[in-house]
C-alpha positions as CSV (number, residue, x, y, z in Angstrom):
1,X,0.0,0.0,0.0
2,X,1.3,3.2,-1.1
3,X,2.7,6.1,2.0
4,X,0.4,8.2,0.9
5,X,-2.6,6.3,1.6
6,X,-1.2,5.9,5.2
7,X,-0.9,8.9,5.9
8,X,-3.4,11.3,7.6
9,X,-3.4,15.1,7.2
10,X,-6.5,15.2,9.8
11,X,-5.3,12.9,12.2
12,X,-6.3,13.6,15.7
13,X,-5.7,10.6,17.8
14,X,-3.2,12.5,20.2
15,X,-5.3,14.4,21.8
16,X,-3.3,16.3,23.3
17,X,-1.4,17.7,20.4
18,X,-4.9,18.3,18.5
19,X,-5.4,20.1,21.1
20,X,-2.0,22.8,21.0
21,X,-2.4,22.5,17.3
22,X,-6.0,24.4,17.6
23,X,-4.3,26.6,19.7
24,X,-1.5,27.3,17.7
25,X,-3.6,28.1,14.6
26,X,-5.3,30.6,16.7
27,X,-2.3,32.4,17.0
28,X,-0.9,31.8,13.5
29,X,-3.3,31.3,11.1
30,X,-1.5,31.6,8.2
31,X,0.2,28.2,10.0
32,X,-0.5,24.8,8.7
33,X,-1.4,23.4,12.0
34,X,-1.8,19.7,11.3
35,X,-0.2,16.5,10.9
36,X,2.9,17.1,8.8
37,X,3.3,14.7,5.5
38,X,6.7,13.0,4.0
39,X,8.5,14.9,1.6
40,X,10.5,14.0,-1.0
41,X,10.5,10.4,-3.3
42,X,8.5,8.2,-2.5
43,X,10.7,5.3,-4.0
44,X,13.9,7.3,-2.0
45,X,16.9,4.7,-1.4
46,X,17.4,7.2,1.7
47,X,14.9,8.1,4.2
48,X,15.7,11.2,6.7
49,X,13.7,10.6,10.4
50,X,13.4,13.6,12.2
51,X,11.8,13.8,15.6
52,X,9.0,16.5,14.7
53,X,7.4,19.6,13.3
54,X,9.1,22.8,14.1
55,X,6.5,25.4,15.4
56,X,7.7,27.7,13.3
57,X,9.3,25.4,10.4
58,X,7.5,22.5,9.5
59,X,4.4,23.5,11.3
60,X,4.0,26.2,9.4
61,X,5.2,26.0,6.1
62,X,3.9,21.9,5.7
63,X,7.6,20.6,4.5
64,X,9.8,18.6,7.1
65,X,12.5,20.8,8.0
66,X,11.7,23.7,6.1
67,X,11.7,27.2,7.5
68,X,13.4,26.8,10.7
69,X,17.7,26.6,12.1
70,X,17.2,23.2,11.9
71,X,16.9,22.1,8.2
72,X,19.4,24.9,7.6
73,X,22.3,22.7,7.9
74,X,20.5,19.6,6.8
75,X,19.5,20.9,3.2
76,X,23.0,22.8,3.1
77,X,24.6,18.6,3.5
78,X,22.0,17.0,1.3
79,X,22.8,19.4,-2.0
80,X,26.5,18.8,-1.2
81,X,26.2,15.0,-1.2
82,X,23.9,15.3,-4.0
83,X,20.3,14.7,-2.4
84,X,18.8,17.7,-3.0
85,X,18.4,20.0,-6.1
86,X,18.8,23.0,-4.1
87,X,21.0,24.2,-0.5
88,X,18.0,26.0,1.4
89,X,14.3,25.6,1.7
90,X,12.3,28.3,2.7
91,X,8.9,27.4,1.3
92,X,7.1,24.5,-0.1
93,X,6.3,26.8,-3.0
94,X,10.2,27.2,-3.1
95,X,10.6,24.6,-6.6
96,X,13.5,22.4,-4.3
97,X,13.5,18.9,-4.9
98,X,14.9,15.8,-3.5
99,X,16.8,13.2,-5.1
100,X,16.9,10.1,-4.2
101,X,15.9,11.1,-0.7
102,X,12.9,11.5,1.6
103,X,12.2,13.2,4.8
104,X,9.6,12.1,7.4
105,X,9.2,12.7,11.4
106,X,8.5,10.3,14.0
107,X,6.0,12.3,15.5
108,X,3.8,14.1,12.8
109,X,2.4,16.6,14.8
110,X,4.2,19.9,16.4
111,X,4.3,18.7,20.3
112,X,4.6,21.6,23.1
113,X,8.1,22.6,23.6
114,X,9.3,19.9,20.9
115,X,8.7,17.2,23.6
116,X,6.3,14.7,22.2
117,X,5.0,12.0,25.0
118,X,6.2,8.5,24.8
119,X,2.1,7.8,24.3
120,X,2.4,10.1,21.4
121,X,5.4,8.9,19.8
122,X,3.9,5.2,20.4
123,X,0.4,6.5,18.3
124,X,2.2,7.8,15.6
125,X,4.7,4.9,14.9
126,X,2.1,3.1,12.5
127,X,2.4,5.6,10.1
128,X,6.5,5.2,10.2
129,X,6.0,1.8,10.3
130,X,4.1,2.3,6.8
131,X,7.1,4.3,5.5
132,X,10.1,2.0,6.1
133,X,7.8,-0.6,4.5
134,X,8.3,1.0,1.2
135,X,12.0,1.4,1.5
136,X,13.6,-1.3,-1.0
137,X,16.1,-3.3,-0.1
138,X,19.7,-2.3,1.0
139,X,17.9,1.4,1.5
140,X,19.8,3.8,4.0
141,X,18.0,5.5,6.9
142,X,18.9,8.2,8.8
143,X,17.8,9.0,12.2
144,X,18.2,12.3,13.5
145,X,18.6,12.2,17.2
146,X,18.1,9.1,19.9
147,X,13.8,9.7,19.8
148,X,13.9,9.0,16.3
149,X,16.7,6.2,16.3
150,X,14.3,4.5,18.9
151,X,11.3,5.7,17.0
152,X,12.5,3.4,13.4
153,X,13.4,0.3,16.2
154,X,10.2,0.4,17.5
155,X,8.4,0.6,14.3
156,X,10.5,-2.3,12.8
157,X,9.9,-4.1,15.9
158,X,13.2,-4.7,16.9
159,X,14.7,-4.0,20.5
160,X,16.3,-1.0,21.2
161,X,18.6,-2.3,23.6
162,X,20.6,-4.3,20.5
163,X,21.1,-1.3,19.0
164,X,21.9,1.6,21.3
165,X,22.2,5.2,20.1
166,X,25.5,7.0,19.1
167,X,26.7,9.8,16.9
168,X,27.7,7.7,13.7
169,X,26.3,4.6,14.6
170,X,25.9,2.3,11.7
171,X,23.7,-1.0,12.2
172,X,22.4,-3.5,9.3
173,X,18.7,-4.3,9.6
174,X,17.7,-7.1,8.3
175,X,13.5,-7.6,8.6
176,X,12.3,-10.8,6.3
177,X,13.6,-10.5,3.0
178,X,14.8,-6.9,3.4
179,X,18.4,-5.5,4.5
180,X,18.2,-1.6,5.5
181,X,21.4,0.4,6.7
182,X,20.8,2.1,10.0
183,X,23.0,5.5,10.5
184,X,22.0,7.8,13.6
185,X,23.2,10.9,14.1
186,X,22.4,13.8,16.7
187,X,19.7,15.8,15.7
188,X,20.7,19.1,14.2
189,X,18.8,21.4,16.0
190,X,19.8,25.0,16.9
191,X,20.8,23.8,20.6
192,X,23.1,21.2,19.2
193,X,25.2,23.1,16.3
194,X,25.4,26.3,18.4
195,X,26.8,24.1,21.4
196,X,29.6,22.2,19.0
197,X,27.9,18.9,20.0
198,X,27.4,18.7,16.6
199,X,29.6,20.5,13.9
200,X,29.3,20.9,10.2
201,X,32.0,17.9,9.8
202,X,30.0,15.7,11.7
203,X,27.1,16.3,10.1
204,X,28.6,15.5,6.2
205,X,30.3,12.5,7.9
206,X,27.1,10.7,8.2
207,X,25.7,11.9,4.8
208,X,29.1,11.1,3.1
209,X,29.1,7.5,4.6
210,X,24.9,7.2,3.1
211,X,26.4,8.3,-0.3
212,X,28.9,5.5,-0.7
213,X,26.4,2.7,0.6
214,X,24.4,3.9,-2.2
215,X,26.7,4.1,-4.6
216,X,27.9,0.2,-3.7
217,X,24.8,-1.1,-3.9
């Protein structure tokens, strides 16, 4: 079954973020304010996991990472490592395209204060699950940050405990007939890049090592 009939743009089974959502378009209304889809190819070798909508990137402008700090540095790597047509995104009206490459978030919805709650994260891990079911085989995924690197165990089904949570931390996954490349990474959120915890190096070390499992596949 395809992602996009997975997905749900009015999904409101959290109620809790419906709930700040509503609140949140009171505020903004020019804001999208719902559940935010998948960009990118849907038949993507790699798939970006992020944790969730910005308030004021994602949440607003519909695209996964795209008009806040955060996806500054991410669509700055994935144009220099060839996964991305352009090296900003401002706008989903903006004409950038990925290549090869898709972005998603474990958690759909903007949570309060970016903290999603574990109930949350648990609800929204069918429609991940959905996702890395349409990743062929020997597909890379990157997981931005240890919520997210949990988040694609989970929805896989396998225990987190077997594969704990590092910068750089490459695991093969192999579920039934399918082998997928696991690479986490910290999340590259303004906190992070503006601490050092994670520098521009570190960043295009995980995207460099995704490039060359693709291109040996």
């Amino acid at each position: 079954m395809p992602v996009k009939h997975i997905f749900n743009l009015h999904c409101k089974k959290c109620k809790r973020l419906a709930r700040f959502l509503q609140d949140v378009k009171s505020k903004h209304p020019d804001y999208l304010c719902q559940p935010v889809a998948a960009f990118g190819d849907p038949d993507a070798q790699l798939l970006i996991v992020g944790l969730a909508p910005g308030m004021h990137g994602a949440n607003a402008t519909g695209r996964p990472f795209t008009g806040d700090h955060s996806g500054i540095l991410l669509y700055q790597t994935l144009y220099k490592y060839g996964f991305s047509s352009a090296a900003s995104s401002e706008s989903a009206e903006d004409g950038l395209e990925l290549l090869n490459c898709r972005i998603t978030n474990a958690v759909k919805c903007l949570p309060p204060q970016n903290k999603p709650l574990a109930d949350e994260i648990k609800t929204c891990l069918s429609y991940l699950a959905a996702e890395l079911t349409q990743l062929a085989d020997n597909a890379v995924i990157v997981a931005l940050g240890s919520i997210a690197h949990q988040a694609v165990l989970k929805a896989l089904g396998l225990r987190i405990k077997d594969y704990k949570f590092r910068h750089q931390a490459e695991f093969e996954l192999n579920i039934k007939a399918t082998r997928l490349h696991l690479i986490s990474s910290y999340h590259c959120s303004r906190y992070n890049t503006q601490t050092k915890r994670l520098t521009e190096t570190m960043f295009h070390q995980v995207f460099c090592r995704a490039r060359q499992i693709l291109n040996h596949v």
